[in-house]
DSSP file (Angstrom, degrees, kcal/mol; ACC not computed):
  #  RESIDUE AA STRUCTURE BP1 BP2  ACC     N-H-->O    O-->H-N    N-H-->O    O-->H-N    TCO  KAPPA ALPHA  PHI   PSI    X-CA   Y-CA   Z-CA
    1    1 A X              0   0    0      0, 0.0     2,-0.2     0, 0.0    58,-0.0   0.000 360.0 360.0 360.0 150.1  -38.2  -57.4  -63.0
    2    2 A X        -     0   0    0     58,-0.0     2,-0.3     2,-0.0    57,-0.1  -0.508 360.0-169.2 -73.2 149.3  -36.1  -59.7  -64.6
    3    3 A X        -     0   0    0     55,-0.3     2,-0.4    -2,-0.2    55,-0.1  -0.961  15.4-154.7-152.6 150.1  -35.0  -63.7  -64.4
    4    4 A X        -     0   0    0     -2,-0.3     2,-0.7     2,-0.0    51,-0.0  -0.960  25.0-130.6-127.3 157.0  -32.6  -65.7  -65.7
    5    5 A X        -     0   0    0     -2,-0.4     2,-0.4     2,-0.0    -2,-0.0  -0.801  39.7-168.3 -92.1 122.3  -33.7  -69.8  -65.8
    6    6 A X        -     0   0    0     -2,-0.7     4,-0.1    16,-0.1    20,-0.1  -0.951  35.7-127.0-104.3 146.9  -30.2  -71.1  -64.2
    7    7 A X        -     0   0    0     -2,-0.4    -2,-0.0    16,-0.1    20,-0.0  -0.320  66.4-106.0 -94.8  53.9  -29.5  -74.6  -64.2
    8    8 A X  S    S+     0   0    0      2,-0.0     2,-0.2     0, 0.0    -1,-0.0   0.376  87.9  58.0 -26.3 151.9  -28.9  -74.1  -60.3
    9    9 A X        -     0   0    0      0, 0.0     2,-0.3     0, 0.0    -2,-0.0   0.764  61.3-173.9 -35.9 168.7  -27.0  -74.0  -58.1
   10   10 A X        -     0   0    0     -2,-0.2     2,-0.7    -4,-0.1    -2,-0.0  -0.917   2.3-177.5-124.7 119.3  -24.8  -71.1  -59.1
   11   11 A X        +     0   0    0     -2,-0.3     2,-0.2     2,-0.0    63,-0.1  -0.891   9.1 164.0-144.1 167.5  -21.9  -70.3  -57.2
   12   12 A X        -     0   0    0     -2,-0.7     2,-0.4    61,-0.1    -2,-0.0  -0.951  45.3 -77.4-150.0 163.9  -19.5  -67.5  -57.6
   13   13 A X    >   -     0   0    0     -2,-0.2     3,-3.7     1,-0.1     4,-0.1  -0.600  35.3-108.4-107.5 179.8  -17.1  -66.3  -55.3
   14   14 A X  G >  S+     0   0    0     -2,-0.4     3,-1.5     1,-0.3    -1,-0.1   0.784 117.2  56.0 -26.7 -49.4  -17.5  -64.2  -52.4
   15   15 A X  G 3  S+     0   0    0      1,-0.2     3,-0.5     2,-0.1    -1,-0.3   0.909 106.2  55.9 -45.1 -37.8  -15.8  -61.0  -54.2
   16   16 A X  G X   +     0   0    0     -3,-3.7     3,-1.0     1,-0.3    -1,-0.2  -0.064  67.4 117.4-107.4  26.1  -18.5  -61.3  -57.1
   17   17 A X  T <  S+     0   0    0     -3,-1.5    -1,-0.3     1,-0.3    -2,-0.1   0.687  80.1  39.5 -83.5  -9.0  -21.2  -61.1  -54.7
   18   18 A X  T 3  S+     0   0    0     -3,-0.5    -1,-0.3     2,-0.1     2,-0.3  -0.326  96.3 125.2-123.1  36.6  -22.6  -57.4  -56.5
   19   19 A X  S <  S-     0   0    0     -3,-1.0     2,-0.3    49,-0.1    51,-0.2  -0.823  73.6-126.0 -48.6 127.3  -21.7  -59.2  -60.3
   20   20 A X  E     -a   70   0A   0     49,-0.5    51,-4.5    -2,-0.3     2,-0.3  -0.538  37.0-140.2 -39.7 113.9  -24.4  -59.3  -62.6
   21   21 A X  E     +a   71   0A   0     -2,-0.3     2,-0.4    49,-0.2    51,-0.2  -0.880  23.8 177.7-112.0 137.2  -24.1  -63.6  -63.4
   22   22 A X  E     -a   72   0A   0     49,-2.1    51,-2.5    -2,-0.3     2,-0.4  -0.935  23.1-146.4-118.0 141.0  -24.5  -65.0  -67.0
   23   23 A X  E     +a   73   0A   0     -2,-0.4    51,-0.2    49,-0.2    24,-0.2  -0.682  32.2 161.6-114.4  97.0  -24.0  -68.6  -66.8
   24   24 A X        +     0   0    0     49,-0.7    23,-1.8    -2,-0.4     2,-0.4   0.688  63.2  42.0 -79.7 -32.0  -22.4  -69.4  -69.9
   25   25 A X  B    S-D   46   0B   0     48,-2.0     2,-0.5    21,-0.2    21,-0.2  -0.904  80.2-139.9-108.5 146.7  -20.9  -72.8  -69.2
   26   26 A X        -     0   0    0     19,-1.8    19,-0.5    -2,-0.4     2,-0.1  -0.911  66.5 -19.2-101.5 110.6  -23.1  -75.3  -67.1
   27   27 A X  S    S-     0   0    0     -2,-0.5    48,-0.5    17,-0.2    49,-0.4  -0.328 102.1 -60.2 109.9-172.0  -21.3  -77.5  -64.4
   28   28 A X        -     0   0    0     47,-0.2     3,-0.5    46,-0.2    16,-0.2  -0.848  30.5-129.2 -82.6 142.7  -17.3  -77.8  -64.8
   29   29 A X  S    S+     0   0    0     -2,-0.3    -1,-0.1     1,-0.2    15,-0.1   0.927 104.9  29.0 -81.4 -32.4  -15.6  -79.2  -67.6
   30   30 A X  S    S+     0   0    0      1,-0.1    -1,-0.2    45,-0.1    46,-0.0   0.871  70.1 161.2 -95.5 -17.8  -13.3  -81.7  -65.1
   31   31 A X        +     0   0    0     -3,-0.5    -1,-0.1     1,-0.2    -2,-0.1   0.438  36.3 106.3 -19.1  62.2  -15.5  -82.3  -62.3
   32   32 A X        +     0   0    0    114,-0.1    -1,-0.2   115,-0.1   116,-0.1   0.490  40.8 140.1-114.0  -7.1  -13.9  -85.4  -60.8
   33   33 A X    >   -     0   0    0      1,-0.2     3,-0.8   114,-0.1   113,-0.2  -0.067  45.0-150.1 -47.1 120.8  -12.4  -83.3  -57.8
   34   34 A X  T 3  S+     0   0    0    111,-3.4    -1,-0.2     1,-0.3   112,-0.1   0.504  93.8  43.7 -82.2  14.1  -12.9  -85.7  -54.8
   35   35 A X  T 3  S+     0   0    0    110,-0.4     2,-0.6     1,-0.2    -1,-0.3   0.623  97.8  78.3-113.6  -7.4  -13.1  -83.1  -52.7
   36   36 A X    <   +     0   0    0     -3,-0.8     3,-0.2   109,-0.2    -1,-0.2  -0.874  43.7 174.4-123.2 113.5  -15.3  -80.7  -54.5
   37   37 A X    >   +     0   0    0     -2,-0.6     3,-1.4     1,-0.1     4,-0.2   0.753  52.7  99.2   8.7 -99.5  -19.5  -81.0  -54.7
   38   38 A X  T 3  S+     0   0    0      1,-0.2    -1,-0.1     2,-0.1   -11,-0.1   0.239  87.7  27.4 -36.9 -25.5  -20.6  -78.3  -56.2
   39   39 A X  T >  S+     0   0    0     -3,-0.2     3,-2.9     1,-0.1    -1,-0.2   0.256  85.1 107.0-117.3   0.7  -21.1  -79.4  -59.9
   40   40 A X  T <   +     0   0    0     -3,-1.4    -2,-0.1     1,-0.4    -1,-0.1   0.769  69.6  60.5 -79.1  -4.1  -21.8  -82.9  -59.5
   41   41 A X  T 3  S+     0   0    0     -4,-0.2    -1,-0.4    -3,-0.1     2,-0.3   0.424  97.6  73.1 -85.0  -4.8  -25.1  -82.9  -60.2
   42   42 A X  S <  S-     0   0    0     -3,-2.9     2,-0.8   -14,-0.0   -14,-0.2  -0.903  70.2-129.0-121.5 152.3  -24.7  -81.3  -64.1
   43   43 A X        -     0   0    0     -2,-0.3   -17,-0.1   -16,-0.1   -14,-0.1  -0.777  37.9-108.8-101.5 105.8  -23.8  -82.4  -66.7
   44   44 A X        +     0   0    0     -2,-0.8     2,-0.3   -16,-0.2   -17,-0.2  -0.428  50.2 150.0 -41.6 148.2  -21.1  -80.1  -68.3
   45   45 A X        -     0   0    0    -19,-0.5   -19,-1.8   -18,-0.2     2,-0.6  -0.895  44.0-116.5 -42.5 160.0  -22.2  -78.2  -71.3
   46   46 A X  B     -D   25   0B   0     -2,-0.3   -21,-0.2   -21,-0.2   -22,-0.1  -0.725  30.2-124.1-116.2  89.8  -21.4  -74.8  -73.1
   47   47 A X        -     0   0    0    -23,-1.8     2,-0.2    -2,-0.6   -23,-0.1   0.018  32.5-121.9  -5.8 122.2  -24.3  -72.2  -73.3
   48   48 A X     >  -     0   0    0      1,-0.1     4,-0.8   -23,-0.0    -1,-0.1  -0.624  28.0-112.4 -66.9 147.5  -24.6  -71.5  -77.2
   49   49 A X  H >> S+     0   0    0     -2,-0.2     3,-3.7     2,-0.2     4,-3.0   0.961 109.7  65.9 -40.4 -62.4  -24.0  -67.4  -77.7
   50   50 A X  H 3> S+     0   0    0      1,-0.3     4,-1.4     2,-0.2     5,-0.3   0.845  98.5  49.0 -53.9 -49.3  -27.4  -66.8  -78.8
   51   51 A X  H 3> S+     0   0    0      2,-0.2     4,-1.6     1,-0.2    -1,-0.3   0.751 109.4  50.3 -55.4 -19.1  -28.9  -67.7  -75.7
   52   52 A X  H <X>S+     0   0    0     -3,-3.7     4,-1.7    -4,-0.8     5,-0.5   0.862 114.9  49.1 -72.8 -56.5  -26.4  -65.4  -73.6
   53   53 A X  H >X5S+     0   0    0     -4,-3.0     4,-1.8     1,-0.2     3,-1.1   0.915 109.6  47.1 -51.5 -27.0  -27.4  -62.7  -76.0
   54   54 A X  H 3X5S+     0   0    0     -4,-1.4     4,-0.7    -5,-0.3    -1,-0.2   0.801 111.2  52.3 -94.9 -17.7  -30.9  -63.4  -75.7
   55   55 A X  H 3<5S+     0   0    0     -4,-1.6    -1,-0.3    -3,-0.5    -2,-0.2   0.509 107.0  56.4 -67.3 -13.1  -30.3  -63.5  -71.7
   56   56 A X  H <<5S+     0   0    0     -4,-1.7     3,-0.5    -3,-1.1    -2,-0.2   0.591  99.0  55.8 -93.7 -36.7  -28.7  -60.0  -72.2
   57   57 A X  H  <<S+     0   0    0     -4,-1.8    -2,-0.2    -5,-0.5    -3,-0.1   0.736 101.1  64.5 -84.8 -13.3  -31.9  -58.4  -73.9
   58   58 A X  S  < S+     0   0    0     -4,-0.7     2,-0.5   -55,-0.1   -55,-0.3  -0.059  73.8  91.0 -77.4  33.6  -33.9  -59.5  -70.6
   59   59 A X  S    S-     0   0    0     -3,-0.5     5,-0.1   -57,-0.1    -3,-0.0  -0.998  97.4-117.1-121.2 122.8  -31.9  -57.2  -68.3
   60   60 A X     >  -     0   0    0     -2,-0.5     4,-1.0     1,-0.2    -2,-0.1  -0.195  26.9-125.0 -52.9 149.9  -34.6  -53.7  -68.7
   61   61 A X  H  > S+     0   0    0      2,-0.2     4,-0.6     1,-0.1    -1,-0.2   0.816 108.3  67.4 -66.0 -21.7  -31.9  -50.9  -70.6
   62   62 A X  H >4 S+     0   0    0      1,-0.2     3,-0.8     2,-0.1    -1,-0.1   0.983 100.9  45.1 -56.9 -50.5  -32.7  -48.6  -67.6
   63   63 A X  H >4 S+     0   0    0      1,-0.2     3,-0.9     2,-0.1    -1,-0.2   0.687  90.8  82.5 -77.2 -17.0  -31.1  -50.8  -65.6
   64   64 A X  H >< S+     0   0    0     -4,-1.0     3,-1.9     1,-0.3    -1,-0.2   0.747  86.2  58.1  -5.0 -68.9  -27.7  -51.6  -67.7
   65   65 A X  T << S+     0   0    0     -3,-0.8    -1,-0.3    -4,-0.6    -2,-0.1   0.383  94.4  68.4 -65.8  19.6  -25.6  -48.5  -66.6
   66   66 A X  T <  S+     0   0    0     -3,-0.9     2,-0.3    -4,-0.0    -1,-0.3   0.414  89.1  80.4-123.1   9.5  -26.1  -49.7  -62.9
   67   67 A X    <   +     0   0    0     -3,-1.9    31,-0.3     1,-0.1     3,-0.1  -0.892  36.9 152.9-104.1 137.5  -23.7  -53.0  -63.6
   68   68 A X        +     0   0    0     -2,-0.3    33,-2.3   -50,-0.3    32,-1.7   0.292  62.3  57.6-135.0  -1.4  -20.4  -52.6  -63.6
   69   69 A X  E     - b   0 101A   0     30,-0.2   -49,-0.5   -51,-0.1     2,-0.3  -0.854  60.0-175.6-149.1 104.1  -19.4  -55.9  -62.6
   70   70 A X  E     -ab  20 102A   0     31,-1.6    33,-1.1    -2,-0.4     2,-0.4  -0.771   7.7-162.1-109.1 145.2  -20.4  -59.1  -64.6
   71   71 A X  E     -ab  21 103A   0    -51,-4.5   -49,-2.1    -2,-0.3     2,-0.8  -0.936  10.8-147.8 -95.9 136.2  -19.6  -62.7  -63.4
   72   72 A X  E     -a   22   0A   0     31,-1.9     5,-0.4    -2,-0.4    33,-0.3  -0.924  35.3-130.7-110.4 125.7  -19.8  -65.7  -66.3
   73   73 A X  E     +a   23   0A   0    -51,-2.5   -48,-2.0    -2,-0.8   -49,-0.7  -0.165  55.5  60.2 -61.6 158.4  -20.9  -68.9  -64.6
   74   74 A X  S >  S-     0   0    0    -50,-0.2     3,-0.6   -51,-0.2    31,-0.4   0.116  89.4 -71.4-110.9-106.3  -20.4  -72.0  -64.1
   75   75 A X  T 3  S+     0   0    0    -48,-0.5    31,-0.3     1,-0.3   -47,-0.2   0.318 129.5  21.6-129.6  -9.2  -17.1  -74.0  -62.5
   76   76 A X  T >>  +     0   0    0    -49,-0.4     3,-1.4    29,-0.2     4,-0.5  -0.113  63.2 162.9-163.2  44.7  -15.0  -73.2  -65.9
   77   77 A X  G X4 S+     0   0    0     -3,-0.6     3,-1.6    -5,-0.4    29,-0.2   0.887  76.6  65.1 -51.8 -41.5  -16.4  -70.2  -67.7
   78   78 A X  G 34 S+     0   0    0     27,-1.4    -1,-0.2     1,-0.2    28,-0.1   0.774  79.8  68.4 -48.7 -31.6  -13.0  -70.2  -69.5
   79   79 A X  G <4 S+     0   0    0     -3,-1.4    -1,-0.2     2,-0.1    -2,-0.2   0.794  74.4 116.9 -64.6 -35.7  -13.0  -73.7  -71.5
   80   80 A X  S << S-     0   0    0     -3,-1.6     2,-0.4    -4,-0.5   -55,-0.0  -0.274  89.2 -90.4 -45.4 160.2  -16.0  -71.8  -73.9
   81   81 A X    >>  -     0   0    0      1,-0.1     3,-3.3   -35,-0.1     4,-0.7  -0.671  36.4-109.7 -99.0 139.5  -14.3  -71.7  -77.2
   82   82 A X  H 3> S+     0   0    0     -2,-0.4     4,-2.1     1,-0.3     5,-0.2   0.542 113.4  50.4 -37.5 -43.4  -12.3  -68.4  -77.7
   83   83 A X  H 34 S+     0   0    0      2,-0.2    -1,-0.3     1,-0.2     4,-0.2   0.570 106.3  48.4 -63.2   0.1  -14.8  -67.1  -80.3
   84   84 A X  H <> S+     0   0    0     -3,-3.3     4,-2.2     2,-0.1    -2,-0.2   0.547 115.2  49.7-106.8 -26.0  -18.0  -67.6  -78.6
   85   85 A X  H  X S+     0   0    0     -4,-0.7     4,-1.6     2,-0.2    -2,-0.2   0.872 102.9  59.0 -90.5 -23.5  -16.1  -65.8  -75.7
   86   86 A X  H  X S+     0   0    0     -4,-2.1     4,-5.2     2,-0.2     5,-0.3   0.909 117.3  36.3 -41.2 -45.1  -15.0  -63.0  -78.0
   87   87 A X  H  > S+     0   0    0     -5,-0.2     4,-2.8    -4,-0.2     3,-0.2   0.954 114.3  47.9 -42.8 -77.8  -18.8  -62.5  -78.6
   88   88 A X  H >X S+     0   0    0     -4,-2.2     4,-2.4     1,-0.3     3,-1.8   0.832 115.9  51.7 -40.7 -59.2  -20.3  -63.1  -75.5
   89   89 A X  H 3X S+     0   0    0     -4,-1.6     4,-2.6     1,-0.3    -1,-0.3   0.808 115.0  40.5  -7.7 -76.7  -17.4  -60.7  -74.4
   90   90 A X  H 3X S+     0   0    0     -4,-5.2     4,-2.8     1,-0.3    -1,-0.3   0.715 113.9  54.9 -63.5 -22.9  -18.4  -58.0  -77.0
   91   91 A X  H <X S+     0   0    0     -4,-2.8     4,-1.8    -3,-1.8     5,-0.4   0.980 107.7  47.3 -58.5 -55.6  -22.1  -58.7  -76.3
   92   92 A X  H  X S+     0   0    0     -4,-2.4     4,-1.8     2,-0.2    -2,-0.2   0.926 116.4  47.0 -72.4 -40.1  -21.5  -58.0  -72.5
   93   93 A X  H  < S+     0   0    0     -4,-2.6     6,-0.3    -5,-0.3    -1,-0.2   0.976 109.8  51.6 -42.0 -72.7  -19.4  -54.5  -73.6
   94   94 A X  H  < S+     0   0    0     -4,-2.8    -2,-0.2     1,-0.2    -1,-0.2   0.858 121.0  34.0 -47.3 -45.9  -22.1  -53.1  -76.3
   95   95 A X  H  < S+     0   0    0     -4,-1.8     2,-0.9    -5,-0.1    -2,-0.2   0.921 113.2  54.6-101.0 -46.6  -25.2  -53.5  -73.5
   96   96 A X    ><  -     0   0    0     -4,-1.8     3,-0.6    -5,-0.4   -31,-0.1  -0.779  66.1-173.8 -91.7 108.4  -23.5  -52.6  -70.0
   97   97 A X  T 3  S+     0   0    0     -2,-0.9    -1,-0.2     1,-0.1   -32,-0.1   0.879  77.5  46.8 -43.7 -58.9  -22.0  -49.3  -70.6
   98   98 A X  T 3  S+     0   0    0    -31,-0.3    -1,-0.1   -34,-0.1    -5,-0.1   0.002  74.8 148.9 -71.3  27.5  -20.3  -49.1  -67.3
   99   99 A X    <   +     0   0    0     -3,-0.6   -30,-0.2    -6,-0.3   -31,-0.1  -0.284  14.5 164.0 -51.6 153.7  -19.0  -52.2  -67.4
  100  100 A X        +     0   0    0    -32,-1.7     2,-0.3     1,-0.1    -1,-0.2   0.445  59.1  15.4 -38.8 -75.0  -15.3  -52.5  -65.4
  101  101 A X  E     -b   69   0A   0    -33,-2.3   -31,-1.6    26,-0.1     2,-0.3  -0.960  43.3-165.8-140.9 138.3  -14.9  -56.1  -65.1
  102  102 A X  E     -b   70   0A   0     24,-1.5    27,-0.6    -2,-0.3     2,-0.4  -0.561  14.6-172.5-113.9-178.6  -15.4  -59.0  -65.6
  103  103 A X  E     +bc  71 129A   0    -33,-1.1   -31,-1.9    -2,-0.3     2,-0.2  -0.990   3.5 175.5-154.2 175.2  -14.6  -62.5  -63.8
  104  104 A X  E     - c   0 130A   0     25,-0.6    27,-2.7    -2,-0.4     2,-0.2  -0.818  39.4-101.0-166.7 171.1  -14.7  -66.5  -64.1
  105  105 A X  E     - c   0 131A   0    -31,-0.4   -27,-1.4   -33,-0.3   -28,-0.2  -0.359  42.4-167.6-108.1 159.9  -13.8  -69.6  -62.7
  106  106 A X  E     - c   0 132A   0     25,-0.8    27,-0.5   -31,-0.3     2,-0.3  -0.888   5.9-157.7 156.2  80.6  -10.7  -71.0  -64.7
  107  107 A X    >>  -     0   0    0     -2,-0.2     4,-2.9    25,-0.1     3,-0.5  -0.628  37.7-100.1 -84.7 152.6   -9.1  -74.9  -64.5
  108  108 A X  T 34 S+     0   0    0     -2,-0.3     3,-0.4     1,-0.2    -1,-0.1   0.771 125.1  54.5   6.6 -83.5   -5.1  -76.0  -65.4
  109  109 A X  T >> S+     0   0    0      1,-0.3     4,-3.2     2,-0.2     3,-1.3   0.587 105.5  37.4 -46.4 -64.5   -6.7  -77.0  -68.4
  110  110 A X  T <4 S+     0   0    0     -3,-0.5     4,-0.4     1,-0.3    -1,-0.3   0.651 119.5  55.6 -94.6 -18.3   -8.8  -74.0  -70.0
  111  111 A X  T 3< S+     0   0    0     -4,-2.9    -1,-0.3    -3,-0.4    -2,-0.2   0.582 110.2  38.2-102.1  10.6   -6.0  -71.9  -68.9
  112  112 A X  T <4 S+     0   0    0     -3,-1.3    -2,-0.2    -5,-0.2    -3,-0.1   0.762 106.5  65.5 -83.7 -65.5   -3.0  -73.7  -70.6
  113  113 A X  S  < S+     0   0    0     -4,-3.2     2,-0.3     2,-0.0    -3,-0.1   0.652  92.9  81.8 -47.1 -12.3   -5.0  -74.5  -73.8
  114  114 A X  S    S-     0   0    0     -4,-0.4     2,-0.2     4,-0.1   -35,-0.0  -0.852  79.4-126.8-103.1 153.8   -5.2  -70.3  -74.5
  115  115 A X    >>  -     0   0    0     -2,-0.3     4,-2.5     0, 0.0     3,-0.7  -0.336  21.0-116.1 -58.1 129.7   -2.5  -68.5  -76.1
  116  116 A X  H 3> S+     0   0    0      2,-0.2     4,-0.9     1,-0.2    -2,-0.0   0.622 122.1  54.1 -61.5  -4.7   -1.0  -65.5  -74.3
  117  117 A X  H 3> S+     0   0    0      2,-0.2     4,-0.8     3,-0.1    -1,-0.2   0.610 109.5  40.8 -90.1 -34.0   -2.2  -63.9  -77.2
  118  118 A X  H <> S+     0   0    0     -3,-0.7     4,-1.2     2,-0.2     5,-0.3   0.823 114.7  50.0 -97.8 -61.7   -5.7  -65.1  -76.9
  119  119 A X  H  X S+     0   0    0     -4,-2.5     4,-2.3     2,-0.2    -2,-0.2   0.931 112.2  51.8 -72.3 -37.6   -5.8  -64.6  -72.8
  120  120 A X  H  X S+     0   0    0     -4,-0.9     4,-1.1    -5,-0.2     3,-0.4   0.925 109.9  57.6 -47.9 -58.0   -4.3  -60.7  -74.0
  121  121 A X  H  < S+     0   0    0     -4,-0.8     4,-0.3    -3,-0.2     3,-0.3   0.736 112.7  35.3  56.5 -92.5   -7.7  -61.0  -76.4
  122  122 A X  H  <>S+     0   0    0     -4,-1.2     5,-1.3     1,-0.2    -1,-0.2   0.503 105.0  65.9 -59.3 -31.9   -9.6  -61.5  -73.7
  123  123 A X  H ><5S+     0   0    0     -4,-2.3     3,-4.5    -3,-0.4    -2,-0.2   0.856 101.6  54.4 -12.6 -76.9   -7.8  -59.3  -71.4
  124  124 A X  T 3<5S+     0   0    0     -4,-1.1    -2,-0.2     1,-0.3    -3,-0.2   0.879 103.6  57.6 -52.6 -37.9   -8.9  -56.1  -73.8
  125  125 A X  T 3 5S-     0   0    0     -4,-0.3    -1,-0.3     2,-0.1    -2,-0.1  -0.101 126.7 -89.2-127.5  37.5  -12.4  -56.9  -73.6
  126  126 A X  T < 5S+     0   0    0     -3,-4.5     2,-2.0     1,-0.2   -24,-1.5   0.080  78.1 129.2 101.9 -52.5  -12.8  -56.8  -69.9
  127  127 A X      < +     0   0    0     -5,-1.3    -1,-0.2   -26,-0.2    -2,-0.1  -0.209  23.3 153.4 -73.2  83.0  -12.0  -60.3  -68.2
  128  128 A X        +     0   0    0     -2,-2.0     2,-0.3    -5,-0.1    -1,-0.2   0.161  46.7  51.8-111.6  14.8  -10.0  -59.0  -66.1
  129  129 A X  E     -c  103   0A   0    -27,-0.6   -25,-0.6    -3,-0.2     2,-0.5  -0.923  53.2-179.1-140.0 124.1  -10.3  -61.5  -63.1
  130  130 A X  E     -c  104   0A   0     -2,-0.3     2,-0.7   -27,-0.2   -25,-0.2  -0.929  14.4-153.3-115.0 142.8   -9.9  -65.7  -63.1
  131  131 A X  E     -c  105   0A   0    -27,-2.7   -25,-0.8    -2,-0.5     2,-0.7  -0.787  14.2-173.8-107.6 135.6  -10.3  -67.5  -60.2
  132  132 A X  E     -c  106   0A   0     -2,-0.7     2,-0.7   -27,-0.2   -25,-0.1  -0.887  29.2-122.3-130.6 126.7   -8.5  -70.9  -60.1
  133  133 A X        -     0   0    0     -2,-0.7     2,-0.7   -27,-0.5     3,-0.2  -0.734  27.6-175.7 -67.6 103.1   -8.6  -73.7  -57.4
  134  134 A X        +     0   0    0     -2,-0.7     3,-0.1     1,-0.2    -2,-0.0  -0.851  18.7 158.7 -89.9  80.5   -4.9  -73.9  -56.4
  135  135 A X        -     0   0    0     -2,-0.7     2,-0.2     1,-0.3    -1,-0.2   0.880  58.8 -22.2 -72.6 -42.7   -5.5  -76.8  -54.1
  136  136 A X        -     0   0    0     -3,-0.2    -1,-0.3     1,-0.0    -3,-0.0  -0.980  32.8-156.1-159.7 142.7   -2.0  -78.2  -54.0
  137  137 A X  S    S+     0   0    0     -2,-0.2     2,-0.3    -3,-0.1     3,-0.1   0.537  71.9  97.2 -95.6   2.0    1.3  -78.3  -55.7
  138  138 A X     >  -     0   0    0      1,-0.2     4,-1.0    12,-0.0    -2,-0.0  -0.647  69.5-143.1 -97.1 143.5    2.5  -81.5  -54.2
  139  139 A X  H >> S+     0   0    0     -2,-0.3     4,-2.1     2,-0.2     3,-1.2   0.979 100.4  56.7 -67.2 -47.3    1.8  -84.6  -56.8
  140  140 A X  H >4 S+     0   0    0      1,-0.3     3,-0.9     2,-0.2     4,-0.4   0.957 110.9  39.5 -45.6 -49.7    0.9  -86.9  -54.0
  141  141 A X  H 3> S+     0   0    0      1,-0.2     4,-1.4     2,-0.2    -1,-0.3   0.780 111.9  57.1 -71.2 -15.5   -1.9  -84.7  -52.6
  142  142 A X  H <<>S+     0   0    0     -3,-1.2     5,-0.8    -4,-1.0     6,-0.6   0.633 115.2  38.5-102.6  -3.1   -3.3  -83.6  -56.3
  143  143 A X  T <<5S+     0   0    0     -4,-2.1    -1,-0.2    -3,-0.9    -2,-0.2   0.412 108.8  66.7-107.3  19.4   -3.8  -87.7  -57.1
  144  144 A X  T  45S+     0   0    0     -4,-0.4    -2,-0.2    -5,-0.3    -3,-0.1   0.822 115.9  23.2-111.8 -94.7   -4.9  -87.8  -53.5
  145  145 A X  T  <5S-     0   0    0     -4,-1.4  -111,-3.4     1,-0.1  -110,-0.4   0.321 108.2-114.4 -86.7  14.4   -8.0  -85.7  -54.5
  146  146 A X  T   5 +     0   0    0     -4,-0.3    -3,-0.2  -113,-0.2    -1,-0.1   0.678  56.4 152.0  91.1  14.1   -8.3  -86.3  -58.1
  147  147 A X      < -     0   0    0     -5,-0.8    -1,-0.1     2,-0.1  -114,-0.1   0.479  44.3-141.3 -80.1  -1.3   -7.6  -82.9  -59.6
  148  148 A X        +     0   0    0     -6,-0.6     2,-0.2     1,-0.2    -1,-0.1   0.623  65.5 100.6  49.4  23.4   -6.3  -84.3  -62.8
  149  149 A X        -     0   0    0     -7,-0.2    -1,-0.2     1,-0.2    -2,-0.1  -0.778  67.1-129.4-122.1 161.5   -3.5  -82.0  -63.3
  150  150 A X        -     0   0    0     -2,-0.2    -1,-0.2    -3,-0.1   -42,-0.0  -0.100  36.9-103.3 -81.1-164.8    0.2  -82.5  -62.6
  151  151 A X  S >  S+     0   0    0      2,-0.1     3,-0.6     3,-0.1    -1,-0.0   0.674 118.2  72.7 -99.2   9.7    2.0  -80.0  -60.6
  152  152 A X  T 3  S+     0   0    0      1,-0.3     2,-0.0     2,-0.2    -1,-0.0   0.914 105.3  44.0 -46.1 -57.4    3.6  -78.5  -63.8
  153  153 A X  T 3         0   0    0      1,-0.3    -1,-0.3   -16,-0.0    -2,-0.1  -0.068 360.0 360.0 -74.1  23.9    0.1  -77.2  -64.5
  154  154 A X    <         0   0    0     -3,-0.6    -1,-0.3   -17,-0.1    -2,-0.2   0.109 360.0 360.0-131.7 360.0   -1.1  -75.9  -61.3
């Protein structure tokens, strides 16, 4: 059997509940949402690659082909910078053979700051689901709860 040390909790959502989880980012890169928990207890960071790769050679090879569906952790997997997700990307491709899909969590932020060219990029290589807190479009309610986006960005 296998482990990965997570800097716990993990959460993912419900869909991703049979994803194979790398958690590449720890906590969320804005985590000032007055409504939202989950992260407050970490201190954001971004996983350097080698350690995902070296989290990638602890999954047995027998068991490889039997994932098809990876999640990358934690509250903003997207904000890693676009070559360290090319890797990880291309890491997760070579080892899982039957890969599908992949998925993350996704702010305003990390999803302005890419290119359509760069989100296409990414696209190719499999991340082919983000999940985004659409809390509100009204301005009053998004400084109401602290989401630190306008509603331009939402």
């Amino acid at each position: 059997m296998f482990y990965f040390d997570y800097v716990e909790p993990v959460f993912r959502p419900p869909s991703e509940a049979r994803s194979l989880i790398f958690q590449i980012t720890v906590g969320c890169s804005q985590n000032q949402c007055r409504f939202c928990g989950m992260y407050k207890m970490k201190q954001f960071h971004v996983r350097p690659v080698e350690e995902i790769a070296a989290e990638i050679a602890l999954v047995p090879r027998q068991h490889r082909e039997h994932y098809r569906r990876i999640f990358l952790a934690d509250g903003d997997a997207l904000v890693y910078p676009q070559k360290g997700l090319l890797d990880i990307l291309d890491l997760l491709a070579e080892n899982f053979p039957n890969l599908t899909r992949i998925g993350a969590y996704a702010s305003p932020n990390s999803l302005t700051t890419k290119t359509v060219a760069e989100l296409a990029l990414l696209k190719e290589r499999k991340l082919r689901i983000l999940y985004f807190g659409l809390e509100s479009g009204d301005a009053p309610t998004l400084a109401l709860v602290n989401k630190g986006f306008p509603p331009e960005q939402m």
